[in-house]
C-alpha positions as a printed Julia matrix, in Angstrom:
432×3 Matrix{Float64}:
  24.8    -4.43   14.76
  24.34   -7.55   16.61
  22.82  -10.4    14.26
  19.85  -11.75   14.91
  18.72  -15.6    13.44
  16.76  -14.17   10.39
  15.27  -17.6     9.09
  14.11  -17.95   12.55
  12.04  -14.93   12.28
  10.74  -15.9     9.04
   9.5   -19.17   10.09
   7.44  -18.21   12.89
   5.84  -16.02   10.41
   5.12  -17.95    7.71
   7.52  -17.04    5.05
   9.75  -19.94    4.29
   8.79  -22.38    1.33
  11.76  -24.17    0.47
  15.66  -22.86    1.8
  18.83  -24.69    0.87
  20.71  -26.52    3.33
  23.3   -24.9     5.58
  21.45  -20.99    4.84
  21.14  -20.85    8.79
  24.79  -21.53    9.64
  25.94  -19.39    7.01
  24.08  -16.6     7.84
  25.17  -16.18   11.74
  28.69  -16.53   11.25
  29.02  -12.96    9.76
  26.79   -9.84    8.37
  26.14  -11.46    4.58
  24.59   -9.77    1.36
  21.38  -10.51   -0.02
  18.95   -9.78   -2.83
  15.91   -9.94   -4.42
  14.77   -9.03   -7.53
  12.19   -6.47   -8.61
  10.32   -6.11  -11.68
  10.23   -2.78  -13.44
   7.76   -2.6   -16.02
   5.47   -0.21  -13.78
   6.08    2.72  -12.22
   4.57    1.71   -8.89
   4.9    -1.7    -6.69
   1.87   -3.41   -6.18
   0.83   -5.24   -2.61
   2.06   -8.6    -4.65
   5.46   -7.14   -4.69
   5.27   -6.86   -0.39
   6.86  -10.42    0.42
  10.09  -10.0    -1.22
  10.07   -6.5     0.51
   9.34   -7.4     3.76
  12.09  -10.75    2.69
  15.06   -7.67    2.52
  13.44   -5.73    5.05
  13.28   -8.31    7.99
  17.07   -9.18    6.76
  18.32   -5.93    7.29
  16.42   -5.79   10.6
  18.19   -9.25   11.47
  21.83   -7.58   10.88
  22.68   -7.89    7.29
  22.9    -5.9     3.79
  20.16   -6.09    1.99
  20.65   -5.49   -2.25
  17.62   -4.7    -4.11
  18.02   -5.08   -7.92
  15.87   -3.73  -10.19
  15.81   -5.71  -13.38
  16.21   -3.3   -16.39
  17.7    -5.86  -18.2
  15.65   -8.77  -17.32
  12.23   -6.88  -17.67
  12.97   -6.09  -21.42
  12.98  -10.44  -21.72
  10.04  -11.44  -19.16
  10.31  -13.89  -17.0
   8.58  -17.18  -17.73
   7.81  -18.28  -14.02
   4.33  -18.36  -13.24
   3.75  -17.0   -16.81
   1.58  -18.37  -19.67
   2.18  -15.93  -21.85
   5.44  -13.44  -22.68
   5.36   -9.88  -21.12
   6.01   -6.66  -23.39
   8.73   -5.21  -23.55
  10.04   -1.67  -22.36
  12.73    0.86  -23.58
  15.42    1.97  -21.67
  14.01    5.6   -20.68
  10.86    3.91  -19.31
  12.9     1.6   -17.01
  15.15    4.19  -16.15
  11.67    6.08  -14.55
  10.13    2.8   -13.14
  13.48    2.02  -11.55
  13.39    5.49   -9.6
  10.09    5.58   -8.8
  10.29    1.75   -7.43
  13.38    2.98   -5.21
  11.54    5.76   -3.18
   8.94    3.02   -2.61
  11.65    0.82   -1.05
  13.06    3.4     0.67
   9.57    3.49    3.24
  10.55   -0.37    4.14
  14.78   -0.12    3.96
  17.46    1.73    5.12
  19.73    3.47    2.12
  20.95    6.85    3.81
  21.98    6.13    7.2
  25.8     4.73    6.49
  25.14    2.09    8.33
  27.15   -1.25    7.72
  24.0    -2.89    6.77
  23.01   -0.06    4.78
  20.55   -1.1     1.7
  21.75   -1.29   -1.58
  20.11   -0.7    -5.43
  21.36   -2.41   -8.48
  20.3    -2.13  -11.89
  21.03   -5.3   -13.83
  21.11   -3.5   -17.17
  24.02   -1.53  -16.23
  26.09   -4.9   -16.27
  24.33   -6.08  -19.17
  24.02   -3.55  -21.76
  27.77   -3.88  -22.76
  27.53   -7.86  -22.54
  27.37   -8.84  -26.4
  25.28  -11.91  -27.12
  28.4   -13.84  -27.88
  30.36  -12.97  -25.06
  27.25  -14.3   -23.22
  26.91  -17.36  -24.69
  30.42  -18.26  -24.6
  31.34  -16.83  -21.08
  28.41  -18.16  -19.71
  25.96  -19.84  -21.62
  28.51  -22.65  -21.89
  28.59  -23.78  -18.36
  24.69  -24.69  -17.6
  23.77  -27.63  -19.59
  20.4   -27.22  -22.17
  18.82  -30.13  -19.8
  19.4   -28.83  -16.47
  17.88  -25.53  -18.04
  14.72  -27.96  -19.56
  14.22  -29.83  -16.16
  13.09  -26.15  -14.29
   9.24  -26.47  -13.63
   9.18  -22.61  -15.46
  10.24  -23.92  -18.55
   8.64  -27.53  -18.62
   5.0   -26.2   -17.22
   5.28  -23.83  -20.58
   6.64  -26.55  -22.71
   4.32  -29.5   -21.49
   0.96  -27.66  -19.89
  -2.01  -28.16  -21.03
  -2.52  -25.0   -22.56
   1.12  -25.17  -23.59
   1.88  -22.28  -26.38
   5.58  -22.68  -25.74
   8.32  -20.4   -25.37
  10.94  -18.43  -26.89
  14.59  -18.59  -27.35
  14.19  -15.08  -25.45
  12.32  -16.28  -22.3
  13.97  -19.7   -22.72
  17.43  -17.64  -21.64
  15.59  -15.84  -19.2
  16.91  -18.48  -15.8
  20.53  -17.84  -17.46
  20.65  -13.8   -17.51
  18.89  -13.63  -13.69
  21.66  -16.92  -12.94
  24.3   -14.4   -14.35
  23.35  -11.44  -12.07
  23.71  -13.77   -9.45
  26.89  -14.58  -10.15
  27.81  -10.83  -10.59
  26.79   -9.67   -7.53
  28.74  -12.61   -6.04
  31.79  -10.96   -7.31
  30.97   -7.44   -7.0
  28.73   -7.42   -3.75
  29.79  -10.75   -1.9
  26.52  -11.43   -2.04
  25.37  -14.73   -1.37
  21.94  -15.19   -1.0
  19.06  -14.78   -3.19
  15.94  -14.44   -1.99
  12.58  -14.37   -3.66
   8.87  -16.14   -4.63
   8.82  -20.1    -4.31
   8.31  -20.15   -7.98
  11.69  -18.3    -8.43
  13.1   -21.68   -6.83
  14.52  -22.93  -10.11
  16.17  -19.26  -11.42
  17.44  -18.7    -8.04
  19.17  -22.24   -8.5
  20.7   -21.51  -11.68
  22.56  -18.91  -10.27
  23.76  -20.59   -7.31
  25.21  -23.24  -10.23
  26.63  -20.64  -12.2
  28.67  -19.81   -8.63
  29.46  -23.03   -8.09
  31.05  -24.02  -11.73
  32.29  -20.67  -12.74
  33.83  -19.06   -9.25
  33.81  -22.48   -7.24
  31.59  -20.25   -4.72
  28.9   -20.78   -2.64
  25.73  -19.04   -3.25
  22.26  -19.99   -1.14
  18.59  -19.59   -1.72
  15.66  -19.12    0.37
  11.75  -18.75   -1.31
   8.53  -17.51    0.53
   5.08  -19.28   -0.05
   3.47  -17.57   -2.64
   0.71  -16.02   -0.85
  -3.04  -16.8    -1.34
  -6.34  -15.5     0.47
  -8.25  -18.44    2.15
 -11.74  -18.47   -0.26
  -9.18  -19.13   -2.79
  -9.16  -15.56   -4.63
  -5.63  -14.41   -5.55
  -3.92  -11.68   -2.99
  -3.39   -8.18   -3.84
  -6.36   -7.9    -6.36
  -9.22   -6.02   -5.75
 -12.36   -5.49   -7.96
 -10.63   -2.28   -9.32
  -7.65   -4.74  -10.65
  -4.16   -4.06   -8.26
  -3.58   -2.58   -5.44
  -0.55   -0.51   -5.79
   1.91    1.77   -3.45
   1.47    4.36   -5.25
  -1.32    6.84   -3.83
  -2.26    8.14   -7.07
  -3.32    4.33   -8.26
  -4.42    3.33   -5.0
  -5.58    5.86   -2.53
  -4.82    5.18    0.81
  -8.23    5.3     2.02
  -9.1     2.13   -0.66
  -5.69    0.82    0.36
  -6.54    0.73    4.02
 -10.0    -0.8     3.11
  -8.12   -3.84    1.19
  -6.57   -5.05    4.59
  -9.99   -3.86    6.6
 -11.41   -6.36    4.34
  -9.52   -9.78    4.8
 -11.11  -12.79    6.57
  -9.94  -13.52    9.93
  -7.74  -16.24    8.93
  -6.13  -14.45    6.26
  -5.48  -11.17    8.6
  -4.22  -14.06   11.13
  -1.35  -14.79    8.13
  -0.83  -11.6     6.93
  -0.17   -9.95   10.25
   2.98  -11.54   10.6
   4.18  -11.4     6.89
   3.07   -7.68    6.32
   3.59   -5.99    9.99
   7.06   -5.58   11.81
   4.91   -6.3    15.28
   6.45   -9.54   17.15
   5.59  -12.93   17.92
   4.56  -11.57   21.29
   2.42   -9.17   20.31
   0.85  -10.9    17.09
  -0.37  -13.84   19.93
  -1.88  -11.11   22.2
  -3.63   -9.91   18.91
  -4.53  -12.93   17.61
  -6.7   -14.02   20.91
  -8.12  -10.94   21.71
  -9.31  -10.98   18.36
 -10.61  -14.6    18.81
 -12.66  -12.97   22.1
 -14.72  -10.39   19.9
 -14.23  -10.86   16.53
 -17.0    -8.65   15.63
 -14.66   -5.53   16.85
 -12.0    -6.75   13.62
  -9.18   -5.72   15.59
  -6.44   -7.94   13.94
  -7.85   -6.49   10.45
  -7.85   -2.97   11.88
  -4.53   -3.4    13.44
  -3.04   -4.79    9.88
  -4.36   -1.77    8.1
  -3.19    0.63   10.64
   0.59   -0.99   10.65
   0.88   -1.42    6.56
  -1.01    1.67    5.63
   1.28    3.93    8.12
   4.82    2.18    6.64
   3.61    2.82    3.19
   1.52    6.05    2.99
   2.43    7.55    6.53
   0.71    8.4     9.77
  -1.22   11.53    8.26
  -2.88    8.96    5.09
  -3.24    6.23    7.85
  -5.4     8.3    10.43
  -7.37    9.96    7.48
  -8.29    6.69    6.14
  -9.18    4.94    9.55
 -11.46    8.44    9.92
 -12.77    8.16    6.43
 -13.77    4.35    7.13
 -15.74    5.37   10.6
 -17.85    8.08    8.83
 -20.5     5.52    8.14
 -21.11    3.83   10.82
 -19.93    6.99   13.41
 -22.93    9.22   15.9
 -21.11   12.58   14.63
 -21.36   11.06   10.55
 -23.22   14.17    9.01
 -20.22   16.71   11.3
 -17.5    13.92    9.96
 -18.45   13.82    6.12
 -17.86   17.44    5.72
 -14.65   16.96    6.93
 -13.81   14.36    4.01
 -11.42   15.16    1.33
 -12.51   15.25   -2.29
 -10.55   12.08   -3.06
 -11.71   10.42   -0.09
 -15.46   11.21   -0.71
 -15.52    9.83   -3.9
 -13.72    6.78   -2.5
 -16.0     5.88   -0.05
 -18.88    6.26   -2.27
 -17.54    5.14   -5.48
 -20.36    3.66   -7.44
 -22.67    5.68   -6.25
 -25.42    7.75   -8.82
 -24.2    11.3    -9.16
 -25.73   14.04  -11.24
 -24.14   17.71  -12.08
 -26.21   20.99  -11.49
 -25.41   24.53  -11.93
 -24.3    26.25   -8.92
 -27.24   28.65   -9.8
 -29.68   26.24   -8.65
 -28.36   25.71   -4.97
 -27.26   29.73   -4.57
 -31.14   30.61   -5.1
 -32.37   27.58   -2.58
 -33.58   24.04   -3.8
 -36.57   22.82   -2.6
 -36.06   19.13   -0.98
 -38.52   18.06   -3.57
 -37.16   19.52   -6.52
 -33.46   17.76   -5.34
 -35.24   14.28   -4.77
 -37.19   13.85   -8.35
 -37.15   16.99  -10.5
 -34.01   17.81  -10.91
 -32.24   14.77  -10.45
 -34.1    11.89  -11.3
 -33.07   10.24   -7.59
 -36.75    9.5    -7.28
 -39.43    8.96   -9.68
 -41.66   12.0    -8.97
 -42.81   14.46   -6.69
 -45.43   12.14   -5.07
 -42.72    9.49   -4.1
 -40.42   11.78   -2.67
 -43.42   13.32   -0.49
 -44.01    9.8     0.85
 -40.18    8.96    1.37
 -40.69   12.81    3.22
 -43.05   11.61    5.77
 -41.48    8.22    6.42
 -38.59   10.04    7.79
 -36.5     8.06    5.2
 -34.44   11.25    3.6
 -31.21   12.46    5.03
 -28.96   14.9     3.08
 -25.59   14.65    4.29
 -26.48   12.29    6.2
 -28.4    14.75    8.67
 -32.69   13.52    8.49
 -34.91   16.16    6.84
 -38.49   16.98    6.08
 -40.44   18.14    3.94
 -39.66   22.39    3.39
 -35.73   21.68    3.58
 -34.16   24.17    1.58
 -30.88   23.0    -0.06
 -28.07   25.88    0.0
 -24.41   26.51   -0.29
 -24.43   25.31    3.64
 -24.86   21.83    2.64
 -21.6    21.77   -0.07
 -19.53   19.74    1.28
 -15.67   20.59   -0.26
 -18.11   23.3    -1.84
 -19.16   20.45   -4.41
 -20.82   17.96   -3.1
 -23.9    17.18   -1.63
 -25.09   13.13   -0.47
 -28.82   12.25   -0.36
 -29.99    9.12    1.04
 -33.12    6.99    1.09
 -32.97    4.68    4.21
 -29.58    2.9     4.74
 -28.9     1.58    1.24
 -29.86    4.23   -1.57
 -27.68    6.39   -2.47
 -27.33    9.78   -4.66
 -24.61   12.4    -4.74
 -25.29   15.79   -6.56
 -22.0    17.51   -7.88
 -22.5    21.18   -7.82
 -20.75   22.75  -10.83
């Protein structure tokens, strides 16, 4: 595979904080190994975790080998960076699951099962840990990074010195020397030379490039993305629901989709070229059509439609797009009954919702009855007579007057059943 100049691509794009002199060079004289490092204390990736994916991901697209290392041994210490606080720790069986379940994630954005040259690799730092005794550690290894150069990292000073300073342990203290170590390892094992990762990784990715240099007389390099922010200041990849995860069964793709419908135009101007494999070319055509008729949201709708389809698929992609369009679309009451329970309740999570018998709706429910009586959606009979003859009552989103007769016809996944009051109140009845 011919190589292509990977920290080119990644500055156009955004994506370089701080890279070590000479990376470029060393990169285009030959196919080179890489990694970055994933934590494994859940069994799903999160949308925080999508930089140093699309970091191995664009390499491997530029040529070279890509190593992703999950870090069983390093997520049973926590790593200090960015940290105020120390993590808790997991047993071995629980890694063991998170790692697998982290590696079929990966697998949407790399390449492990072609045989390829560049083919992607997975590591486990506990398996060359576990048989490492603590004084084997400290003598092999410990001995050759100096307690100051390990006090001078920002990691361990912003926890020492910070305002709300509550120090650190000896544990998380070592932390910068066990991820320097794996480093070194897969220096010898992988010829790996880079490491890759967050810009506040900057001083453990260093300590492993020392350990190279003083215990091998090697050369390791580092390169760190920006860590990435939204532009009203509000930290990327949360939602009001907490994370937003890969995994479908945290995150449906439908509120997945929504996350990216959601950004601001300058933020969907930055993430399209860190999240999306479109190029420069493209992105620019995007980017000023957008600029044209920024009411249509196509650089947000394009975003979704590229992430959502690498990490969920084409099916979850077009579903969710549909699901999003049911609102606002001329065929909505057709559209909603076409909505999949999961998706249903997505789109009108929050919403009041009330269980009746199944009884009540085989018999025929008076449009009254299903506005006040029996539901509580109005405040009596009178009101929902008036709401009648302003035309303001749609069930399914389909108007109705007054003698509507709610039946089985109107389930919609034979459960539900959405009554509105004008455009903004809301009711759903869940037929049991």
């Amino acid at each position: 595979m011919q190589l292509k100049n990977f920290t080119n691509e990644l500055q156009w794009r955004g994506m370089i904080h701080d890279v070590m002199p000479d990376t470029d060079t060393h990169l285009m004289e030959q196919m080179r190994s890489a990694y970055v490092g994933f934590d494994p204390t859940a069994d799903s990736l999160h949308i925080g975790n999508l930089v140093p994916i699309m970091l191995l991901s664009f390499y491997q697209r530029c040529g070279h080998r890509p190593i992703a290392l999950v870090g069983g041994a390093t997520g049973m210490i926590g790593d200090p960076s960015g940290k105020s606080s120390e993590r808790n720790l997991l047993d071995e069986k629980t890694l063991r699951h998170n790692q697998e379940c982290v590696r079929e994630q990966l697998s949407r954005f790399l390449d492990f099962t072609s045989g390829v040259e560049n083919q992607a690799v997975m590591v486990n730092n506990y398996d060359w840990m576990k048989d490492f005794s603590f004084l084997d550690f400290i003598r092999d290894v410990g001995k050759h990074i100096p307690v100051n150069y390990m006090m001078a990292k920002d990691s361990v000073k912003s926890r020492l010195t910070g305002e709300n300073a509550e120090g650190m342990s000896f544990t998380e203290f070592t932390y910068q020397l066990v991820q320097g170590f794996d480093f070194l390892h897969l220096f010898r094992a992988h010829d790996c030379t880079l490491q890759m990762g967050g810009s506040d990784q900057w001083g453990n990715i260093t300590t492993g490039t020392e350990l190279i240099r003083r215990m091998d007389s090697g050369k390791g390099y580092a390169l760190t993305c920006p860590l990435i922010t939204k532009s009203d200041g509000s930290k990327f990849g949360k939602s009001e629901g907490g994370n937003v995860w890969l995994d479908s069964k945290r995150t449906s793709p439908y509120k997945f989709y929504q996350y990216w419908l959601n950004t601001s135009d300058d933020d969907a101007e930055k993430y399209i070229k860190i999240f999306t494999f479109l190029d420069k070319a493209t992105i620019d055509s995007l980017v000023a059509e957008h600029k044209e008729a920024p009411y249509k949201y196509m650089l947000q709708k394009r975003l979704g439609k590229e992430v959502t389809t690498t990490v969920h698929g084409e099916e979850a992609y077009q579903n969710a797009a549909k699901a999003s369009e049911v609102l606002f679309s001329k065929t909505a009451s057709d559209d909603i009954r076409k909505l999949d329970e999961a998706t249903f309740l997505d789109i009108f999570d929050g919403v009041p919702m009330v269980e009746l018998e199944m009884g009540l709706i085989s018999n025929g429910l008076d449009i009254i009855g299903a506005l006040a009586e029996k539901t509580g959606f109005l405040k009596s009979n009178s009101e929902a007579r008036r709401a009648l003859k302003e035309n303001s009552i749609s069930v399914n989103m389909s108007k109705v007057r007054e003698g509507y007769t709610i039946t089985s016809d109107d389930l919609i996944n034979n459960t539900f059943i959405l009554l509105e009051r004008g455009k903004k109140s809301k009711f759903i009845l869940r037929i049991v």
